[in-house]
VOTORKOL-821093 format. One record per residue: residue number from 1; residue in three letters; x, y, z of N, C-alpha, C in turn. Coordinates in steps of 0.02 Angstrom, whole numbers. Layout:
% VOTORKOL-821093
- NUM|ALA|X|Y|Z|X|Y|Z|X|Y|Z
...
END
This chain:
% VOTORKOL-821093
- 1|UNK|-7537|4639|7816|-7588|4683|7788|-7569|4708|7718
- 2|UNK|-7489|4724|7702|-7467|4746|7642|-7491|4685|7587
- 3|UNK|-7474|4642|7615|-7478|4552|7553|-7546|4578|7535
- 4|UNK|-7595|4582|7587|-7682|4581|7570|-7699|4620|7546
- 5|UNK|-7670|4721|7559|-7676|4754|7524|-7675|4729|7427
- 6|UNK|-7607|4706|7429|-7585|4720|7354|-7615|4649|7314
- 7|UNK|-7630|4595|7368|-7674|4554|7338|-7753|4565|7330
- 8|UNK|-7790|4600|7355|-7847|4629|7342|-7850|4683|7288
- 9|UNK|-7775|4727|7272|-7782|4764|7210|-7786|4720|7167
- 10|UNK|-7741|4666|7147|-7711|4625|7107|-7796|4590|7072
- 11|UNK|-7834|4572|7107|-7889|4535|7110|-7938|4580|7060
- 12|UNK|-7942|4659|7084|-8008|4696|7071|-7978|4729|7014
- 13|UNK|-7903|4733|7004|-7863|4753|6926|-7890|4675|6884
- 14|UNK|-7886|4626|6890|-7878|4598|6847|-7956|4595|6836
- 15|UNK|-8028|4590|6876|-8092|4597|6864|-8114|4644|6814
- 16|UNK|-8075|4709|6825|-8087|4774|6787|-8055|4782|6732
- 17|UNK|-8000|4756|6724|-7961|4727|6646|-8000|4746|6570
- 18|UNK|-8034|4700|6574|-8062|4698|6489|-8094|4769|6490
- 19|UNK|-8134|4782|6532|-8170|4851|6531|-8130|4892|6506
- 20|UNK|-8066|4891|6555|-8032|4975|6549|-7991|4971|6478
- 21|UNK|-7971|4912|6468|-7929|4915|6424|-7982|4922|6353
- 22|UNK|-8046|4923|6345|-8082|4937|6288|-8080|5000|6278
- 23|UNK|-8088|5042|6334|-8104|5110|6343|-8017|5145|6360
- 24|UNK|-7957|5136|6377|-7927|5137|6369|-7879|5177|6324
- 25|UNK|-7859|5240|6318|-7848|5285|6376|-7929|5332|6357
- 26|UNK|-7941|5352|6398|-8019|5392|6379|-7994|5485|6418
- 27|UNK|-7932|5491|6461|-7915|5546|6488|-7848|5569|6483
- 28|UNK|-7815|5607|6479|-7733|5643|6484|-7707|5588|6533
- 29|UNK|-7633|5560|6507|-7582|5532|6535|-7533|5577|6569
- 30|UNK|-7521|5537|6624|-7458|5590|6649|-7367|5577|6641
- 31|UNK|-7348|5570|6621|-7270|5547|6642|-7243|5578|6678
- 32|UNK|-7223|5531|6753|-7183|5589|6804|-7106|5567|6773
- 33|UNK|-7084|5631|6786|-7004|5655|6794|-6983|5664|6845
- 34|UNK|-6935|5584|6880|-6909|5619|6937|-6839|5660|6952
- 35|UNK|-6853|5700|6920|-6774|5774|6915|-6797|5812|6859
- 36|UNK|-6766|5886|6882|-6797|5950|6860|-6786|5949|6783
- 37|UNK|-6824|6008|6746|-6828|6003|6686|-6741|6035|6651
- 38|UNK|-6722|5975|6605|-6665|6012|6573|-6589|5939|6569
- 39|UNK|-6619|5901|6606|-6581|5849|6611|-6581|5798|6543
- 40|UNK|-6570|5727|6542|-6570|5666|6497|-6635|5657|6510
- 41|UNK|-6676|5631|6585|-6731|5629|6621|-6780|5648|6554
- 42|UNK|-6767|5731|6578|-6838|5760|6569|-6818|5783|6470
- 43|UNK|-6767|5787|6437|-6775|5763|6375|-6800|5698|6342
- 44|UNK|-6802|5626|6367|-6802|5576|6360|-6902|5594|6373
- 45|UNK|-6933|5597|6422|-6993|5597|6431|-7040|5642|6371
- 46|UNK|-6995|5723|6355|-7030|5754|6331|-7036|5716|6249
- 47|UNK|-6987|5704|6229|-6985|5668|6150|-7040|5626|6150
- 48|UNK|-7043|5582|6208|-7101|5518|6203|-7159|5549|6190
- 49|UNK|-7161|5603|6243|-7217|5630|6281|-7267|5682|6221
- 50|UNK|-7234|5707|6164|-7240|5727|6099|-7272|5697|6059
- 51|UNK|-7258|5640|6031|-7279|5600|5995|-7335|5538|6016
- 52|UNK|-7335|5514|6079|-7383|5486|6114|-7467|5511|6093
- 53|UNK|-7463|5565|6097|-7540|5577|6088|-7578|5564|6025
- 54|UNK|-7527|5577|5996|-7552|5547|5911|-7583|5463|5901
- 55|UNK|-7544|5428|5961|-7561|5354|5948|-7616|5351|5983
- 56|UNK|-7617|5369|6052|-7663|5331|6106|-7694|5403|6106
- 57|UNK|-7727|5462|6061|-7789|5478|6059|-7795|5545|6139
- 58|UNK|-7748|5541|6165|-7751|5585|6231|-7682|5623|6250
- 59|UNK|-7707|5684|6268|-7638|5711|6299|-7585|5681|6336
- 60|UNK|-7549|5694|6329|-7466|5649|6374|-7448|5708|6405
- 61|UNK|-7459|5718|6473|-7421|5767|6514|-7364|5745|6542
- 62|UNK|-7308|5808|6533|-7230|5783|6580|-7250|5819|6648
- 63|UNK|-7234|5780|6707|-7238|5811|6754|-7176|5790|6822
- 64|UNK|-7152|5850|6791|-7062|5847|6841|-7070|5836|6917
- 65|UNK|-7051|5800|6946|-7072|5777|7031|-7012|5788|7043
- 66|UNK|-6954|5822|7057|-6895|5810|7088|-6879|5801|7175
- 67|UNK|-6834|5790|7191|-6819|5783|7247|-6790|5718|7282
- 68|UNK|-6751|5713|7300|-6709|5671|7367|-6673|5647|7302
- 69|UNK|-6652|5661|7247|-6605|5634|7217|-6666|5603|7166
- 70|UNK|-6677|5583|7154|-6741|5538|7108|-6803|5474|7139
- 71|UNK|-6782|5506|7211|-6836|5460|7267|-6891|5494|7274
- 72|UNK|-6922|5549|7264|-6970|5580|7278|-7026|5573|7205
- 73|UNK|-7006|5553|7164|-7052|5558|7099|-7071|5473|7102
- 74|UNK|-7016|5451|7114|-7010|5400|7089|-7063|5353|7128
- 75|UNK|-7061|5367|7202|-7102|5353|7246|-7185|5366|7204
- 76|UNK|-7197|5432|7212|-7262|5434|7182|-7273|5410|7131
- 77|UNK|-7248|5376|7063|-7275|5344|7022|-7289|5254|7041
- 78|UNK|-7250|5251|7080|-7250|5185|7135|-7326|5178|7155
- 79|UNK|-7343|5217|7204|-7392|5219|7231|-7454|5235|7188
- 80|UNK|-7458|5267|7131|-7504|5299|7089|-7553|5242|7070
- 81|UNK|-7631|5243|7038|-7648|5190|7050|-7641|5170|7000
- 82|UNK|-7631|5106|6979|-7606|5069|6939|-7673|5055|6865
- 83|UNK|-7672|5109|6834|-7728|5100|6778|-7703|5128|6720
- 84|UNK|-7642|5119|6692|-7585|5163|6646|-7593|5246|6632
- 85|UNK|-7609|5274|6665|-7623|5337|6660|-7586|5388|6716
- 86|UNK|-7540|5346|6732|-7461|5373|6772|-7416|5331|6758
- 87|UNK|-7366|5366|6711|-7318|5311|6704|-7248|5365|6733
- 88|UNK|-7192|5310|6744|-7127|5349|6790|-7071|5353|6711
- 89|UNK|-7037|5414|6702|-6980|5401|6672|-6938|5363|6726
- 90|UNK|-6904|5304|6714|-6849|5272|6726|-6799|5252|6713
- 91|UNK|-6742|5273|6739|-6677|5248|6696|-6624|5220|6770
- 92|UNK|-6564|5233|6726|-6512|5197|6776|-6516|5212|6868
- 93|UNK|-6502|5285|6856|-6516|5323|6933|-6569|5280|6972
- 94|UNK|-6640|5300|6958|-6680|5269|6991|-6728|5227|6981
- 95|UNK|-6685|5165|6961|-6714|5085|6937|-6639|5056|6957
- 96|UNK|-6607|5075|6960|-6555|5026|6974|-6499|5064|7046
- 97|UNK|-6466|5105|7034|-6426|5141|7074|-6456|5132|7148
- 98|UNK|-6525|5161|7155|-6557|5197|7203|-6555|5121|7260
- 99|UNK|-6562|5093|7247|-6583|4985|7286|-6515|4995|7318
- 100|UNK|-6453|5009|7296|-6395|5008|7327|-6404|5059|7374
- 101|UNK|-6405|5129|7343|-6402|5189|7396|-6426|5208|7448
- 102|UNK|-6498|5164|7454|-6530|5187|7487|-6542|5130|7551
- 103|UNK|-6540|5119|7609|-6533|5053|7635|-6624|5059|7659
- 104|UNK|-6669|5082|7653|-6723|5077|7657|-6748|5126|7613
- 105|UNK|-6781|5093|7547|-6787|5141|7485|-6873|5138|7484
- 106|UNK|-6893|5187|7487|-6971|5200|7485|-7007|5149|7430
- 107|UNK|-6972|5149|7367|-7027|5090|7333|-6962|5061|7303
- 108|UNK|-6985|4979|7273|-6958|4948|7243|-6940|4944|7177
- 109|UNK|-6898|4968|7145|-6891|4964|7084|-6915|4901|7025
- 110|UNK|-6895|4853|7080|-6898|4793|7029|-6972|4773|7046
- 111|UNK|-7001|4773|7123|-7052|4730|7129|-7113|4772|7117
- 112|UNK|-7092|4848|7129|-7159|4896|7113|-7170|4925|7043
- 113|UNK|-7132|4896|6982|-7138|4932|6916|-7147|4860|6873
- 114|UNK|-7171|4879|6822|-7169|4856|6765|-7142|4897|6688
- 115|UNK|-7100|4861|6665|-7057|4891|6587|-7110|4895|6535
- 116|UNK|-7135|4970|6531|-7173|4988|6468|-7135|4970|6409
- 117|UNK|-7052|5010|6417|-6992|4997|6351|-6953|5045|6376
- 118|UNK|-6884|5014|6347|-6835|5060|6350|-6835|5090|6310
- 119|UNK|-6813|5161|6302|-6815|5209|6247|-6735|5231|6205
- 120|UNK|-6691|5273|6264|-6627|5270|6225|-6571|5262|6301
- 121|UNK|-6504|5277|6250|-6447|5261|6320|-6405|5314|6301
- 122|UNK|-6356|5341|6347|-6300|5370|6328|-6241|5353|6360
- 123|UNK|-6190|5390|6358|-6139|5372|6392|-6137|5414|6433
- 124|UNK|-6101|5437|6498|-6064|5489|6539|-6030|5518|6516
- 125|UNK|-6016|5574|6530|-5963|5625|6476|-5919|5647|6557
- 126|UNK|-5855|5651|6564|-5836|5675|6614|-5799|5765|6581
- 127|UNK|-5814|5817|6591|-5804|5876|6569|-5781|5912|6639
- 128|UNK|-5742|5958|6611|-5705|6002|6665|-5709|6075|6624
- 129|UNK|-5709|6120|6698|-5712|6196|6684|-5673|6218|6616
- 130|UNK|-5709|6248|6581|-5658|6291|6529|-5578|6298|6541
- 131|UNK|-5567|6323|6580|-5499|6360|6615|-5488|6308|6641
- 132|UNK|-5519|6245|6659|-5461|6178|6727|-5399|6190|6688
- 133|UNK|-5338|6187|6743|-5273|6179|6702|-5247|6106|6681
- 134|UNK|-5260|6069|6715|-5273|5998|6677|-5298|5987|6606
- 135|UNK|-5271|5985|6573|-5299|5956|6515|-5329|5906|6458
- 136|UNK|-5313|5851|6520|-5308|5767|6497|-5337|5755|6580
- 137|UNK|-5368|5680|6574|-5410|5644|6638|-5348|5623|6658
- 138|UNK|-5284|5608|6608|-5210|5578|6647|-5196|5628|6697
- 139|UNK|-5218|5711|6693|-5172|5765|6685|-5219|5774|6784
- 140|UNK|-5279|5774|6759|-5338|5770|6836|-5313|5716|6887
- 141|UNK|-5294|5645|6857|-5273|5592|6896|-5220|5616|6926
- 142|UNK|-5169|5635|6902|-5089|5655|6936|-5098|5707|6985
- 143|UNK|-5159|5752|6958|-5146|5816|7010|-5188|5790|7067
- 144|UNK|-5234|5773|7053|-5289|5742|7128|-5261|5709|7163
- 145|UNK|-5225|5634|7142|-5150|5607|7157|-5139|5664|7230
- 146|UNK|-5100|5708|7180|-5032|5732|7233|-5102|5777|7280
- 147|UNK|-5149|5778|7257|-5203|5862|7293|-5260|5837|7319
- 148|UNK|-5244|5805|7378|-5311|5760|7381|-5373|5831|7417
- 149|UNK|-5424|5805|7394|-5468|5849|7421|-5464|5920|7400
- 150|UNK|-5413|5933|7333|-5414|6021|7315|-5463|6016|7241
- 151|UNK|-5476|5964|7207|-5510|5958|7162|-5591|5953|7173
- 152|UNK|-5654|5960|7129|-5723|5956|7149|-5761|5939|7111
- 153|UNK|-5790|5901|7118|-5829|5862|7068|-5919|5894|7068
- 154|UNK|-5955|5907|7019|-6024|5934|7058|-6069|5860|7020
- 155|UNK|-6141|5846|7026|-6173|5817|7005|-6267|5851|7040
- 156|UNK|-6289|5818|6984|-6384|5837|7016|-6409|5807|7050
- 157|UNK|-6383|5810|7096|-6408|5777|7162|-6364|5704|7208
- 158|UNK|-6357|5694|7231|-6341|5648|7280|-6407|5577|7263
- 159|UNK|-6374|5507|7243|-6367|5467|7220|-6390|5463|7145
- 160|UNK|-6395|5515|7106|-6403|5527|7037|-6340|5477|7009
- 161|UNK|-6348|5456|6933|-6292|5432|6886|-6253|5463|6889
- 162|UNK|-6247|5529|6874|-6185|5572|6895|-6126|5584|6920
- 163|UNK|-6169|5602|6997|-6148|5548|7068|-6110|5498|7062
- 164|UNK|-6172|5428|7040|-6111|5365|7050|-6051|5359|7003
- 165|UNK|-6053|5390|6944|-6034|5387|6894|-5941|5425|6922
- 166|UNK|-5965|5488|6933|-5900|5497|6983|-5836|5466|7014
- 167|UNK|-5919|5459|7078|-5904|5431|7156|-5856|5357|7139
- 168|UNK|-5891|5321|7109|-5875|5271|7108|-5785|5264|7047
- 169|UNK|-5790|5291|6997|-5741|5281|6956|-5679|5313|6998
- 170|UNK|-5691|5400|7012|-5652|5417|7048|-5599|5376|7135
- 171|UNK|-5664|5341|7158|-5634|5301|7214|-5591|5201|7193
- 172|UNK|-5619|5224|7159|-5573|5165|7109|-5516|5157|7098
- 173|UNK|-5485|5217|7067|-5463|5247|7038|-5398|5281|7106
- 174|UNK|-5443|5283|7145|-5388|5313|7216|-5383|5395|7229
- 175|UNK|-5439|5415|7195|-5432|5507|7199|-5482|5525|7247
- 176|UNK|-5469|5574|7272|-5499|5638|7334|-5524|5691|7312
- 177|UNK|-5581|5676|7254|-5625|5750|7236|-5691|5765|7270
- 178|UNK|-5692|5834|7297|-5743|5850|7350|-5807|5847|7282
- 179|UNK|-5870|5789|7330|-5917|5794|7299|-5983|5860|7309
- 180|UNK|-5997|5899|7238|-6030|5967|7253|-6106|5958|7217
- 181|UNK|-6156|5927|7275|-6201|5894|7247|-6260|5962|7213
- 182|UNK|-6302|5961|7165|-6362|6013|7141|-6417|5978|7147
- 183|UNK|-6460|6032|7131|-6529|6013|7149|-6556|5993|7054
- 184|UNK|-6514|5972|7012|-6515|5965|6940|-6453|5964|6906
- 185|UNK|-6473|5934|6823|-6399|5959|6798|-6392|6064|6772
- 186|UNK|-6474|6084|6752|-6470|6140|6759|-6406|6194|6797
- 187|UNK|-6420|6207|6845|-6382|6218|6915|-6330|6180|6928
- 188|UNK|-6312|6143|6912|-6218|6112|6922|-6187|6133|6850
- 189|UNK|-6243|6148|6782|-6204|6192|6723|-6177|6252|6753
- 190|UNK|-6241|6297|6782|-6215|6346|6800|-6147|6367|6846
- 191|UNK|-6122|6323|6887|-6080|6337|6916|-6015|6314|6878
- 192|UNK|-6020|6235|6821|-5959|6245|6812|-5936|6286|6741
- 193|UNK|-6012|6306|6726|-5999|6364|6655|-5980|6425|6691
- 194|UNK|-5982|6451|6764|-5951|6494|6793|-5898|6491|6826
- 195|UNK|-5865|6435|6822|-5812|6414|6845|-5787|6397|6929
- 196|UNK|-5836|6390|6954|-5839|6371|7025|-5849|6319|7039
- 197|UNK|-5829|6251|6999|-5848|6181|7010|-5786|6151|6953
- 198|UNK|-5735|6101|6995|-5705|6072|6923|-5729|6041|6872
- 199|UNK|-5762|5987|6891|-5790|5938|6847|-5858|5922|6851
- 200|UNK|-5875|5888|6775|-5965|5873|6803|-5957|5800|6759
- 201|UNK|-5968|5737|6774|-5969|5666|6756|-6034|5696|6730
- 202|UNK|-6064|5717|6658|-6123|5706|6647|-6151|5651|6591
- 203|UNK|-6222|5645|6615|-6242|5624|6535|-6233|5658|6477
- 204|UNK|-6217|5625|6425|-6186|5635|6362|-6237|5695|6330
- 205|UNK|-6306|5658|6319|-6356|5711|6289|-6358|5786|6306
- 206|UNK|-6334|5803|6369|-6321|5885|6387|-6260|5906|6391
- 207|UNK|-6206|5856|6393|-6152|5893|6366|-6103|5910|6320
- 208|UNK|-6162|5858|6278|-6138|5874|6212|-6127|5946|6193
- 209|UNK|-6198|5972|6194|-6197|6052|6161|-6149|6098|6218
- 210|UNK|-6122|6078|6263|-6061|6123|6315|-6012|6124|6267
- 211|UNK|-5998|6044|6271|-5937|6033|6230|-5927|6043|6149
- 212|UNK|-5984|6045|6106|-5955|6074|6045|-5970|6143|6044
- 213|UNK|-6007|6185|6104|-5987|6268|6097|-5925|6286|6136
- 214|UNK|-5887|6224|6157|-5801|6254|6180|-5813|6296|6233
- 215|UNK|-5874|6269|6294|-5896|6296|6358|-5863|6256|6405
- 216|UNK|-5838|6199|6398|-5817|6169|6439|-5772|6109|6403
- 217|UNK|-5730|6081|6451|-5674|6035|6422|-5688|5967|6418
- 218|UNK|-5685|5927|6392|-5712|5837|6382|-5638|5801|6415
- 219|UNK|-5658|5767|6459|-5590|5738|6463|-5605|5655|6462
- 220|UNK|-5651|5613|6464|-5668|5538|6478|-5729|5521|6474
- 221|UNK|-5744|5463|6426|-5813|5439|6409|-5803|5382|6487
- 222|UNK|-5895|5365|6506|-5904|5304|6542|-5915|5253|6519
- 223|UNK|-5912|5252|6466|-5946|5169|6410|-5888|5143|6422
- 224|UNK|-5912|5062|6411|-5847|5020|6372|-5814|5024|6334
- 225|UNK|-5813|5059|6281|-5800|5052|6219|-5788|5133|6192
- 226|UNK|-5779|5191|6166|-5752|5230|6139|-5821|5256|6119
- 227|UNK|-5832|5330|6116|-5913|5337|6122|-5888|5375|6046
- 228|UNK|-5942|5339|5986|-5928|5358|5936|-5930|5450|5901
- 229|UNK|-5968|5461|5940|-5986|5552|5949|-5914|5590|5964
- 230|UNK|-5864|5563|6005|-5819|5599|6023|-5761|5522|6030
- 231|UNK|-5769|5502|5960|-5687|5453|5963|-5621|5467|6010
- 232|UNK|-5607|5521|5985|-5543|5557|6016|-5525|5548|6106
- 233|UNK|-5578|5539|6133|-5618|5542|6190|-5579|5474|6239
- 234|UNK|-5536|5456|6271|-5542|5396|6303|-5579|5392|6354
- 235|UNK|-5582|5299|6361|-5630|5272|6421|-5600|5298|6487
- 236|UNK|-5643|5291|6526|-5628|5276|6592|-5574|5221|6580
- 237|UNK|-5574|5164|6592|-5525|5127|6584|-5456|5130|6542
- 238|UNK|-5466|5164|6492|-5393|5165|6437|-5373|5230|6473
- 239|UNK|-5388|5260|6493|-5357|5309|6555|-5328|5292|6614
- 240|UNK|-5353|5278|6651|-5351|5256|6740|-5318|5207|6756
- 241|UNK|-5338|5161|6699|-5341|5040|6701|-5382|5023|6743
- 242|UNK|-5425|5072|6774|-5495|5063|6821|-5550|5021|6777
- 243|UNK|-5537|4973|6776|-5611|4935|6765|-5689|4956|6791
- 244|UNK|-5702|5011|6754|-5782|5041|6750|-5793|5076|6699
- 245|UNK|-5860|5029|6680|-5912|5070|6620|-5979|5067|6656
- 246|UNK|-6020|5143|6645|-6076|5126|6648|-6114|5187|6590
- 247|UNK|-6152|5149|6572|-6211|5194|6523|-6273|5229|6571
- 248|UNK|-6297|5284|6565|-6367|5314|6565|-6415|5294|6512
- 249|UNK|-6483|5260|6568|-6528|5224|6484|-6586|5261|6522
- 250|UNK|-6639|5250|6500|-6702|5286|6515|-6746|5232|6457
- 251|UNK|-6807|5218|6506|-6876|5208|6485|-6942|5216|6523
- 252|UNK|-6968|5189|6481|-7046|5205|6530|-7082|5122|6574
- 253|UNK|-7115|5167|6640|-7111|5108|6685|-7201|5150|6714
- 254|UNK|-7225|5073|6716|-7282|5093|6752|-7323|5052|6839
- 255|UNK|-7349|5061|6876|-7353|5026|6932|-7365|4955|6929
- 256|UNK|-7338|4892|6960|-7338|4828|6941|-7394|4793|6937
- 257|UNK|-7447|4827|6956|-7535|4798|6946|-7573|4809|6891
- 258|UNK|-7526|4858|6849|-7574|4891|6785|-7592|4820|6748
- 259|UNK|-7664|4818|6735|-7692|4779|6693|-7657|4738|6635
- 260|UNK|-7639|4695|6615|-7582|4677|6562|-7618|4723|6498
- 261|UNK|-7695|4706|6478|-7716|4737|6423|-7698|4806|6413
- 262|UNK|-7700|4844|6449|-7696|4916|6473|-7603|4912|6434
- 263|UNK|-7572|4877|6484|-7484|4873|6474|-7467|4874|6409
- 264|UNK|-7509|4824|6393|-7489|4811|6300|-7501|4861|6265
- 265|UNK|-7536|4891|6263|-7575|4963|6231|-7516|5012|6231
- 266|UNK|-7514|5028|6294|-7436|5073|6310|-7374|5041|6275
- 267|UNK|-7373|4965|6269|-7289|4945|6256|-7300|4965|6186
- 268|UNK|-7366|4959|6138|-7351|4964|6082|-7360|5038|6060
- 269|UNK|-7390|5076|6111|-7402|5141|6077|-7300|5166|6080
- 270|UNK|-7280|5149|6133|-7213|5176|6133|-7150|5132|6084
- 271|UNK|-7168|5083|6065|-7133|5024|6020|-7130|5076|5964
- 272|UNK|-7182|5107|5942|-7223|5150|5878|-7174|5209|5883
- 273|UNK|-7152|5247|5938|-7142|5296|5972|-7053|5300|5929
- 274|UNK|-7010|5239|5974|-6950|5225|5954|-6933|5209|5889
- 275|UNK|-6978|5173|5857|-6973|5148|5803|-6975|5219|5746
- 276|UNK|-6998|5279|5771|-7005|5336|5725|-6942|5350|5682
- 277|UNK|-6934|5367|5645|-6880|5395|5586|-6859|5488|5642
- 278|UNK|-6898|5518|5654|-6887|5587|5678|-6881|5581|5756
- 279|UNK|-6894|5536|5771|-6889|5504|5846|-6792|5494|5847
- 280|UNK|-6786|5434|5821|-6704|5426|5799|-6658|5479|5774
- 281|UNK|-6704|5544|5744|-6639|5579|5722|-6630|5620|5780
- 282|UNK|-6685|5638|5837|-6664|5685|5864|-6620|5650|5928
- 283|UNK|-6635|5608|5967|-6607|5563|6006|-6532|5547|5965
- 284|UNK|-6514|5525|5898|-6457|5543|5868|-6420|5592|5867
- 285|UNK|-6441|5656|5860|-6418|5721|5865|-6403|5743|5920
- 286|UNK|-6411|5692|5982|-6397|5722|6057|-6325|5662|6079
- 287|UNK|-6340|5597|6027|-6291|5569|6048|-6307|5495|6070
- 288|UNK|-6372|5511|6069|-6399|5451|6099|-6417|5379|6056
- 289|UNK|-6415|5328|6064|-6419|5253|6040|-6502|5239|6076
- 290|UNK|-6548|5207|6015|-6597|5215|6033|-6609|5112|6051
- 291|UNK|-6653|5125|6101|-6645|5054|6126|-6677|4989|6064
- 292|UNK|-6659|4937|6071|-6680|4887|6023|-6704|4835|6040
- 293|UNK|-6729|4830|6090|-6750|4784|6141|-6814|4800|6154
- 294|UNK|-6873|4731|6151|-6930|4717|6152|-6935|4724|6241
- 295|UNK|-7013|4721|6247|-7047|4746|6312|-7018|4695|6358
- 296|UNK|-7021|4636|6345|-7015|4564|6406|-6906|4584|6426
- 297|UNK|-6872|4581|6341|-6801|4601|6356|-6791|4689|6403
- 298|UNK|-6831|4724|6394|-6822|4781|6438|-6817|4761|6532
- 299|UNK|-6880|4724|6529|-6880|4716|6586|-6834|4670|6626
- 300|UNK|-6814|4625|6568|-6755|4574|6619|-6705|4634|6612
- 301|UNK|-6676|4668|6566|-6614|4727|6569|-6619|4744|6633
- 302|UNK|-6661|4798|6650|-6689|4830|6690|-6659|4797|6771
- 303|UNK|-6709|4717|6780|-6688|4684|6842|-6618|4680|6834
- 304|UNK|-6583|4651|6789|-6506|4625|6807|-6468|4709|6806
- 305|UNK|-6486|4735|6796|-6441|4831|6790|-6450|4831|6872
- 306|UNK|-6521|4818|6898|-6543|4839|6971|-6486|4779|6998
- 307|UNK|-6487|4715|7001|-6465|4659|7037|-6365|4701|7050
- 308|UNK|-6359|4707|6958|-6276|4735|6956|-6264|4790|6990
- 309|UNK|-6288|4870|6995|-6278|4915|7015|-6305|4914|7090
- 310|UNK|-6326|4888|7125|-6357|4891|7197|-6304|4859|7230
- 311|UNK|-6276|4800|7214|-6197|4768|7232|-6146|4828|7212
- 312|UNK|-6126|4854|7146|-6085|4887|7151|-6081|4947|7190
- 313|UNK|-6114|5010|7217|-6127|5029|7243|-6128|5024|7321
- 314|UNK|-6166|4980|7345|-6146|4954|7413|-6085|4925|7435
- 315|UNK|-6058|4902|7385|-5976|4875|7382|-5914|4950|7404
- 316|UNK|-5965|4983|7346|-5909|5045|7365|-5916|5093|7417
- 317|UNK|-5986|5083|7453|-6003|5114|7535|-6009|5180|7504
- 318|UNK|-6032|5186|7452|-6074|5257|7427|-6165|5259|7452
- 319|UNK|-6180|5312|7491|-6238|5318|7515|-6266|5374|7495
- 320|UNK|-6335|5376|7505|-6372|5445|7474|-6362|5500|7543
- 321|UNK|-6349|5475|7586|-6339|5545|7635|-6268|5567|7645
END
């Protein structure tokens, strides 16, 4: 009944095509956010979500869906009906991570979306309390080492980037830090700007401004390579010899039936979007590398990130419960 369902949409989308896409957008867009306002997420949506209206003629609403980690938004843009006028922010967490974490995941990343564009990436910033007495990720390794389970890691939610970003380097790696999951990165600031949480693996774009107001300590980038914002900074790997990099990317994704005419409209209103001069400086100013990759290259990214991270993940018997 599902095949017939989605082949009878498939049929009466492609009939209705030329129409909609003449008239196209004629009402307010929505972009869901799946995680609360204050994250990479919901910065990444609002920048788009700004400048959008200027191209395609209609309001761009952000509309934050949080919950189960980034399964609850993510779901509803899944299901939404497929006429570009719900599109999902998507990035690493939930387009790729979530296929591993979840052993029966409400929608499909790969088979229920289509790649509007990628927008930007960052790295993971791993930061510790003001006061940690550790002062180096060598200095966290040795003591977790000898302290298994006295150290704590927080993240926004349970199977967030964060999370794996952690979970995974840390168990690599051979350490015992209690995971202290939030309902955002909001609320996991607050605890380790109050000092009740050691560490937070975050995205780069929000902890940047921790770390150059000397709120909190930087101890390890997640990239491959040396994150040019904070040289000084080593990898995960030139630390540990743990072989792991992973980036936080974010773009826009809409349900896999949307009309192609309709699609194109969106890929280029947001092509327009990235391509901005004031678009780049502010996404620069947070740290962020803005994507360079055309609509068809987003979407193969996208599948092979899902194919790579759903193996890694399940490899390491990290689950969302």
């Amino acid at each position: 009944m599902l095949r017939l369902f989605r082949a009878l949409t498939a049929i009466t989308c492609l009939a209705v095509a030329p129409a909609l896409a003449q008239t196209f957008p004629d009402h307010p867009i929505r972009i869901i956010v799946p995680q609360p306002p204050g994250g990479g997420f919901d910065l990444s949506a609002r920048v788009v979500a700004d400048r959008l209206p200027a191209i395609l003629g209609q309001p761009v609403i952000v509309e934050n869906r949080p919950g189960a980690g980034t399964v609850v938004g993510s779901d509803v843009a899944a299901k939404s009906a497929p006429d570009g006028y719900t599109m999902l922010l998507g990035g690493t967490s939930n387009m790729a991570l979530n296929l591993g974490l979840y052993p029966k995941l409400a929608y499909d990343p790969v088979k229920d979306f289509k790649a509007v564009g990628l927008i930007v990436s960052w790295p993971f910033v791993l930061i510790g309390r003001k006061d940690l007495p550790q002062a180096s990720i060598k200095d966290v390794v040795a003591y977790a080492k000898a302290n298994p389970g006295k150290m704590t890691y927080a993240s926004a939610g349970r199977g967030t980037g964060q999370h794996i970003s952690a979970a995974v380097s840390f168990q690599l790696a051979g350490l015992d830090i209690l995971h202290v999951p939030y309902s955002g990165a909001q609320p996991a600031y607050q605890d380790i700007l109050g000092g009740r949480v050691d560490l937070f693996f975050d995205n780069a774009s929000t902890a940047l401004p921790q770390i150059k107001g000397n709120a909190v300590v930087p101890l390890a980038v997640s990239s491959a390579n040396r994150y040019p914002v904070l040289p000084d900074l080593p990898t995960i790997k030139e630390a540990t010899g743990v072989d792991f990099n992973i980036d936080t990317w974010f773009g826009l994704f809409v349900p896999a039936a949307t009309p192609a005419p309709v699609l194109e409209k969106l890929r280029a209103a947001l092509a327009q979007v990235v391509a901005d001069p004031t678009v780049i400086e502010i996404f620069a100013k947070t740290g962020g590398s803005m994507s360079k990759l055309n609509a068809e290259q987003s979407e193969a990214f996208a599948k092979a990130e899902a194919a790579k991270w759903s193996k890694l993940v399940r490899e390491a018997g990290i689950t969302a419960e």
